[in-house]
VEXFI-396877 format. One record per residue (C-alpha): residue number from 0; residue in three letters; x, y, z. Coordinates in nm, 3 decimals. Example, Ala and Ser with C-alpha at 12.3 -4.5 7.8 and 13.67 -1.06 7.14 Angstrom:
<timis>
0, ALA, 1.230, -0.450, 0.780
1, SER, 1.367, -0.106, 0.714
</timis>
This chain:
<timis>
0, UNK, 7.591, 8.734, 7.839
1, UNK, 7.450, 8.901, 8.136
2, UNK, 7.625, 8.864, 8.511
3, UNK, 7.536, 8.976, 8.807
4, UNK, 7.790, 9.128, 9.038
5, UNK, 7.702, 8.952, 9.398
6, UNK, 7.836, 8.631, 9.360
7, UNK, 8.050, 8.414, 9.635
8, UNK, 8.305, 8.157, 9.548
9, UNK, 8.493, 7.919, 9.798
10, UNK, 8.804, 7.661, 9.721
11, UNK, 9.061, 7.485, 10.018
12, UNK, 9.296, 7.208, 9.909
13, UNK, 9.303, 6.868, 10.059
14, UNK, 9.442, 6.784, 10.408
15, UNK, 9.801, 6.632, 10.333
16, UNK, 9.916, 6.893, 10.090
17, UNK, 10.226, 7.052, 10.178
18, UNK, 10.055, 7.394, 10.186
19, UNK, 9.704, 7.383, 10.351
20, UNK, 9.497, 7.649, 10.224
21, UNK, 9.126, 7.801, 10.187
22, UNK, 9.005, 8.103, 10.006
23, UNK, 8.651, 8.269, 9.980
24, UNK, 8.572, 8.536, 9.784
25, UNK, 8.236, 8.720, 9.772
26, UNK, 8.116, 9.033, 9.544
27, UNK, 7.842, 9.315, 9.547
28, UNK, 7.780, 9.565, 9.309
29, UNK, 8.018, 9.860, 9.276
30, UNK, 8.121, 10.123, 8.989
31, UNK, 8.431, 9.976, 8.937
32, UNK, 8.664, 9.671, 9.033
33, UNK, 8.740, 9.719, 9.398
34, UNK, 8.966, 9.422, 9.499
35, UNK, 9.040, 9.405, 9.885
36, UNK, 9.245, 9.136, 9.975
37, UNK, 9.310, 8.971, 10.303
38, UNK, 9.605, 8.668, 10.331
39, UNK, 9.860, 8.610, 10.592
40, UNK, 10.142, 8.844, 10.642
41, UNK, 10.417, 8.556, 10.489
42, UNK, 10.131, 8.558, 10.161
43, UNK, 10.141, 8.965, 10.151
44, UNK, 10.473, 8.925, 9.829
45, UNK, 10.177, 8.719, 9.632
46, UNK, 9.925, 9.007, 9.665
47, UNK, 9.991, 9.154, 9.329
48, UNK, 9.997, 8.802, 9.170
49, UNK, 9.632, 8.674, 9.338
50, UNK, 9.526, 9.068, 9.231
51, UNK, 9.633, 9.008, 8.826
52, UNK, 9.418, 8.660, 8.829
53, UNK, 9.105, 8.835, 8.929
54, UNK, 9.170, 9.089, 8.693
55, UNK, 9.180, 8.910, 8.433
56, UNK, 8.873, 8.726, 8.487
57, UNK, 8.636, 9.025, 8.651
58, UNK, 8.560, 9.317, 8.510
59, UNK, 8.314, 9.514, 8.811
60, UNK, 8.213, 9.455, 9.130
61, UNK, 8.346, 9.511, 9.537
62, UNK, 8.537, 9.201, 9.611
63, UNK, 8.645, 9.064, 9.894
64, UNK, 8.930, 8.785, 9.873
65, UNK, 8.980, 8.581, 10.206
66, UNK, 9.327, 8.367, 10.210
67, UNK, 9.375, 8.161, 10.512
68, UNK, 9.665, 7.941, 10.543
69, UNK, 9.586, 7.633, 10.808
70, UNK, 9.945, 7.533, 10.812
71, UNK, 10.274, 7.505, 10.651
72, UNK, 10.562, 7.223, 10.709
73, UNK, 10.802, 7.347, 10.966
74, UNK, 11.176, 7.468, 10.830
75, UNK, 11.008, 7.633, 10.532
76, UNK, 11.120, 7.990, 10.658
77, UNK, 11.426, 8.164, 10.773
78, UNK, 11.524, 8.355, 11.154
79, UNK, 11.649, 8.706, 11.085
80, UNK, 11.765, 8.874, 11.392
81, UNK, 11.780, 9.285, 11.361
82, UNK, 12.045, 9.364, 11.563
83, UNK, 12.007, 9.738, 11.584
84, UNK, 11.621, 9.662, 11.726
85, UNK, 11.806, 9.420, 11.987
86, UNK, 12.024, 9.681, 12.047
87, UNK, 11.780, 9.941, 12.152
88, UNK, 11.563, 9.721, 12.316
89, UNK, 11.892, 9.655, 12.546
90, UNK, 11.965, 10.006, 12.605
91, UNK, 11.610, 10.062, 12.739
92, UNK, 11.627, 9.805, 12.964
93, UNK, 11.963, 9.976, 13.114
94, UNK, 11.801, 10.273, 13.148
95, UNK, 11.564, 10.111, 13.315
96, UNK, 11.772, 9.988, 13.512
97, UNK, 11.931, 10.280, 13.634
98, UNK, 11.667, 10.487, 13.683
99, UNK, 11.455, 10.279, 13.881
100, UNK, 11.800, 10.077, 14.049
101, UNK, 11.623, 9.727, 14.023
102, UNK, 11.813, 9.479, 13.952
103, UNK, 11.936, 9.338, 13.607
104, UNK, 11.832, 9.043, 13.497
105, UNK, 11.919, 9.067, 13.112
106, UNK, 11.958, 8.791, 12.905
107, UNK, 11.941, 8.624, 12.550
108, UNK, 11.644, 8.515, 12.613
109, UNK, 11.465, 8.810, 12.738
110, UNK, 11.615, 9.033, 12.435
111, UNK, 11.519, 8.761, 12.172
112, UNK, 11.150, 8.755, 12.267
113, UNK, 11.053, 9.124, 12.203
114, UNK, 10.856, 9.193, 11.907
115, UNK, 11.013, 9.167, 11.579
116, UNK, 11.410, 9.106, 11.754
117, UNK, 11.406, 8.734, 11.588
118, UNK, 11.169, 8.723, 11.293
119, UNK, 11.041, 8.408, 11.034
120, UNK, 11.105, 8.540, 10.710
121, UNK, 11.011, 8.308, 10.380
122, UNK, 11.228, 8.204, 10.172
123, UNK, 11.173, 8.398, 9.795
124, UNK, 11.163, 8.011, 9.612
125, UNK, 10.926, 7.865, 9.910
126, UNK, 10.675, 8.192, 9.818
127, UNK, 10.658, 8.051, 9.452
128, UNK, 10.619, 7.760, 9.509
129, UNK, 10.299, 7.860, 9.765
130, UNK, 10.190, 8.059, 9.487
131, UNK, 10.162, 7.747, 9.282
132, UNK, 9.937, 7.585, 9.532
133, UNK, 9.730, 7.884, 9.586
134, UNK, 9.702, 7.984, 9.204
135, UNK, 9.455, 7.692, 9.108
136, UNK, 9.276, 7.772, 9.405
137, UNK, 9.222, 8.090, 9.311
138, UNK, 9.126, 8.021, 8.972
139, UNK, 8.865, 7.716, 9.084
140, UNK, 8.720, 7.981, 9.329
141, UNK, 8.662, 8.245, 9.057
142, UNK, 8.551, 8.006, 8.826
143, UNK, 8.236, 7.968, 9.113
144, UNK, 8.146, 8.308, 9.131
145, UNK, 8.176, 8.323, 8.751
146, UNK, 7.881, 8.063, 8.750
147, UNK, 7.662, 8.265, 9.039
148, UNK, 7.741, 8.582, 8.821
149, UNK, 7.595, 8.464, 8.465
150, UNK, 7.317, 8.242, 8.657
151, UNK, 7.177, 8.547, 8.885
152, UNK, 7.215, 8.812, 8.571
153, UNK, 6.997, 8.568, 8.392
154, UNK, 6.748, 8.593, 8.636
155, UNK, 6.798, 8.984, 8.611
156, UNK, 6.761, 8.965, 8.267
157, UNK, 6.462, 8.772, 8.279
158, UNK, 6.240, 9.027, 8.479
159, UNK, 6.381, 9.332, 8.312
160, UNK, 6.244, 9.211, 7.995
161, UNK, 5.882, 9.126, 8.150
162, UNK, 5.959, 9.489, 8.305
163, UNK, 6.003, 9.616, 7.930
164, UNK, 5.649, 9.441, 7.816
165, UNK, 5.442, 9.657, 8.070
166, UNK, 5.613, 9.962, 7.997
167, UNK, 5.515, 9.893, 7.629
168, UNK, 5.206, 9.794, 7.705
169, UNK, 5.187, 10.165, 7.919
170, UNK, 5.337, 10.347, 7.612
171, UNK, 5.104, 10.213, 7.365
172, UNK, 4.781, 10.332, 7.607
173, UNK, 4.983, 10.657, 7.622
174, UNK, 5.004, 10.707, 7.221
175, UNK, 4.652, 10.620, 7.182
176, UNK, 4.515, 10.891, 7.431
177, UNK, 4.808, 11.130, 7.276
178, UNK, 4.626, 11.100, 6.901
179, UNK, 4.282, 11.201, 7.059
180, UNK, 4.368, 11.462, 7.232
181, UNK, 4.341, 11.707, 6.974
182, UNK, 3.954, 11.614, 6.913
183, UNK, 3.907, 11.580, 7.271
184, UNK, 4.046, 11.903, 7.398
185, UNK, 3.831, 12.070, 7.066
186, UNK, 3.480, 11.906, 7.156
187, UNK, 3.611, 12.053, 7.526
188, UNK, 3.637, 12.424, 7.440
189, UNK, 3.337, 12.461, 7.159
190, UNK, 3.106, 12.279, 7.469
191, UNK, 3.258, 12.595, 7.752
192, UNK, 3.220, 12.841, 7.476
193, UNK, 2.838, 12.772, 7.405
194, UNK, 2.757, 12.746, 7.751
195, UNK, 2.943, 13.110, 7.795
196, UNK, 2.825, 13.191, 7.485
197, UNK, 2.474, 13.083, 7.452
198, UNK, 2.330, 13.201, 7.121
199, UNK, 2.623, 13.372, 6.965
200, UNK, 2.774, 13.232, 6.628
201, UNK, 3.141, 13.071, 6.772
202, UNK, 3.432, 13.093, 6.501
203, UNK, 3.489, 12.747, 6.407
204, UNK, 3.868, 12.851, 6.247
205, UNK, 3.943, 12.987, 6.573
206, UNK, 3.888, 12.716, 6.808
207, UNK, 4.071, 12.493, 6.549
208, UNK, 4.328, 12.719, 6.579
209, UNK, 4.314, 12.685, 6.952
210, UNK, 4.312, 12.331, 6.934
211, UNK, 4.556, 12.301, 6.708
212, UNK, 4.793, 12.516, 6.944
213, UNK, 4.705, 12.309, 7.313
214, UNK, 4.806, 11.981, 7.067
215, UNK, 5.143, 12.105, 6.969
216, UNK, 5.237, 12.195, 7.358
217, UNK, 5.095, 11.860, 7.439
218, UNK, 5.301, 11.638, 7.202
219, UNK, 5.449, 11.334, 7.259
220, UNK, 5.487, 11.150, 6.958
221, UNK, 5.882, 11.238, 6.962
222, UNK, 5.904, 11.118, 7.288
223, UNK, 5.683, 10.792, 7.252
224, UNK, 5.927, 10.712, 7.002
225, UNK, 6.207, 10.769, 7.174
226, UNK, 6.104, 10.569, 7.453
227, UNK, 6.005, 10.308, 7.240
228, UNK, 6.388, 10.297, 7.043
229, UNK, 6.534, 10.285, 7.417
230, UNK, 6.331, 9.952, 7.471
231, UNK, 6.428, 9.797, 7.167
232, UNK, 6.856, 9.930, 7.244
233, UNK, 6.816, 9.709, 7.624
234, UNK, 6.662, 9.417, 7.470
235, UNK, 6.929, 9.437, 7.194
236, UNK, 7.238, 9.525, 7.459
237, UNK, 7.142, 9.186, 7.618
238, UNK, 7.243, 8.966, 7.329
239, UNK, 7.607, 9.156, 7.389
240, UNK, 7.890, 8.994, 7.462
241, UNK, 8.133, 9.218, 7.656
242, UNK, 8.011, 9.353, 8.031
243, UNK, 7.681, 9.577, 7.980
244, UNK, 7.629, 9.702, 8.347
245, UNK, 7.716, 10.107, 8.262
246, UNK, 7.553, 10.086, 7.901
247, UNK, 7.186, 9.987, 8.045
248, UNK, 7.202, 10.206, 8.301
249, UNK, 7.266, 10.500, 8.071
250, UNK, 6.985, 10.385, 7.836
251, UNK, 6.781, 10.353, 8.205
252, UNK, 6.826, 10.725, 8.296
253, UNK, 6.743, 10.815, 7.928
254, UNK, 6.411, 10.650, 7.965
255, UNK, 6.353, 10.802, 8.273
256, UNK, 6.405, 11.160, 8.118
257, UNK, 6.156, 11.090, 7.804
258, UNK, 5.921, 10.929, 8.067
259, UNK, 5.935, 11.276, 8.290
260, UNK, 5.918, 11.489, 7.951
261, UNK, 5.551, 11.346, 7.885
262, UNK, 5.429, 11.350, 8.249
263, UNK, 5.528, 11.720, 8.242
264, UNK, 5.316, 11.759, 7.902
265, UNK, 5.020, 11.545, 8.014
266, UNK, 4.685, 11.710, 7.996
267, UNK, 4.512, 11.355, 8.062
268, UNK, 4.484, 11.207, 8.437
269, UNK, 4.480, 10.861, 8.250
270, UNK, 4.782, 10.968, 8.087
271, UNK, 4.932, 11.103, 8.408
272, UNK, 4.860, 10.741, 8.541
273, UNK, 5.014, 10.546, 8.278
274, UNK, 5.362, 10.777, 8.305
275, UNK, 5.367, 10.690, 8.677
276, UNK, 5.380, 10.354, 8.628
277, UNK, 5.626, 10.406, 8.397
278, UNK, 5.802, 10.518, 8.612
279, UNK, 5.768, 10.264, 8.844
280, UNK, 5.846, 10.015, 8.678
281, UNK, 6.183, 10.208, 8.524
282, UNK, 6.311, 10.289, 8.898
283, UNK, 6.233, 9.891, 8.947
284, UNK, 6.423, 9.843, 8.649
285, UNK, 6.737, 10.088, 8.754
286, UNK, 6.811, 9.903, 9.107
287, UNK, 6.885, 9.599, 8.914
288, UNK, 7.094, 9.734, 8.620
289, UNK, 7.295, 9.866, 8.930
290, UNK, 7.373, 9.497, 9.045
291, UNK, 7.476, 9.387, 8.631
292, UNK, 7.853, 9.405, 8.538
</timis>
């Protein structure tokens, strides 16, 4: 099955649940699986958890994960004071103080409202039990972009195969011109050699011979064929199962090098014309094998 790698996938529970939350995820097309996740600080303990799940249903792609959480019952967390912050936060205010001899005005209150002095913490069993609202979430989310991915790489996979036809179409034309260039190039040289010859017997042998030598340099049988068996190995990776992003695109750059090989042996301008677009349509080809997982 083919699947594209841009996909986008969005899931929130209903209002009333004791944990409110919504979660968007969105993918392009990378190398690898690049997972950056963004969720509330309280959420950060679940990061590894919400990272496994999309593991285990993604294979490539840059994805972003978005976790918002709307709101949470009140008394779910705990207050953990850090003294030795409190502490120093007093001390600097003595110094303070001192040096500047303004008058003190400490109190509880003041101390307890600096950053981090008095902080929520979650309780470990309340972060489960989160996770459990967040997990199908998750899952119901990727199951979207699961659905974008196969329905877009179907639409990939459609035009790469019309792709394919031209090129055939182009590499046919090419093998045709490739047999008659032998008996073109020949009827070529005896016609220069008369009309730089006129009246002297020409040596039939040795413009075979000649021929015979320009048609070896210009070959391209083993490359028409190669070119040809790369065709057939895309059409045939498509029926594959497992993810076949980094297989086409090494069977891409492979036709690319076969389709250079006979542009740089070309003695035709038709031929020259039929390798560009080639080529054209293989470059076409490569920007969307980039985008397959």
């Amino acid at each position: 099955m083919v699947k594209s790698m841009t996909s986008f996938g969005r899931a929130s529970n209903d209002e009333g649940s004791k944990y409110l939350f919504s979660i968007e995820m969105k993918s392009v097309n990378s190398r690898y699986l690049d997972i950056n996740i963004k969720l509330p600080k309280n959420l950060i303990p679940l990061e590894e958890q919400i990272r496994k799940l999309i593991n285990e249903k993604l294979n490539r792609g840059k994805v972003d994960v978005y976790i918002n959480q709307k709101s949470y019952s009140s008394g779910e967390g705990l207050a953990r004071l850090n003294l030795n912050l409190a502490e120093s936060y007093y001390k600097c205010l003595l110094e303070i103080e001192e040096k500047f001899n303004v008058k003190n005005d400490i109190t509880v209150s003041h101390i307890a409202r600096f950053t981090d002095v008095i902080e929520i913490v979650e309780e470990e069993d309340n972060i489960e039990k989160k996770f459990e609202f967040l997990k199908p979430l998750i899952e119901e989310a990727l199951e979207k972009m699961e659905k974008m991915r196969v329905a877009e790489g179907e639409k990939l996979k459609d035009d790469i195969l019309l792709k394919l036809k031209d090129i055939e179409i182009f590499v046919n034309n090419i093998e045709e011109l490739a047999d008659a260039i032998p008996v073109t190039y020949k009827s070529k040289l005896e016609a220069r050699i008369k009309e730089l010859l006129d009246k002297i017997d020409i040596d039939e042998a040795r413009i075979a011979q000649e021929a015979a030598i320009i048609a070896d340099k210009a070959a391209v049988d083993e490359e028409i064929i190669r070119l040809k068996s790369h065709i057939d190995q895309v059409r045939k990776t498509f029926k594959e199962t497992e993810p076949i992003g980094r297989k086409l695109d090494f069977i891409i750059q492979e036709m690319n090098r076969e389709a250079n090989t006979i542009a740089s042996k070309s003695t035709d301008i038709n031929m020259t014309n039929y390798v560009i677009n080639i080529k054209n349509l293989i470059e076409k080809i490569r920007e969307q094998v980039q985008n397959i997982e």
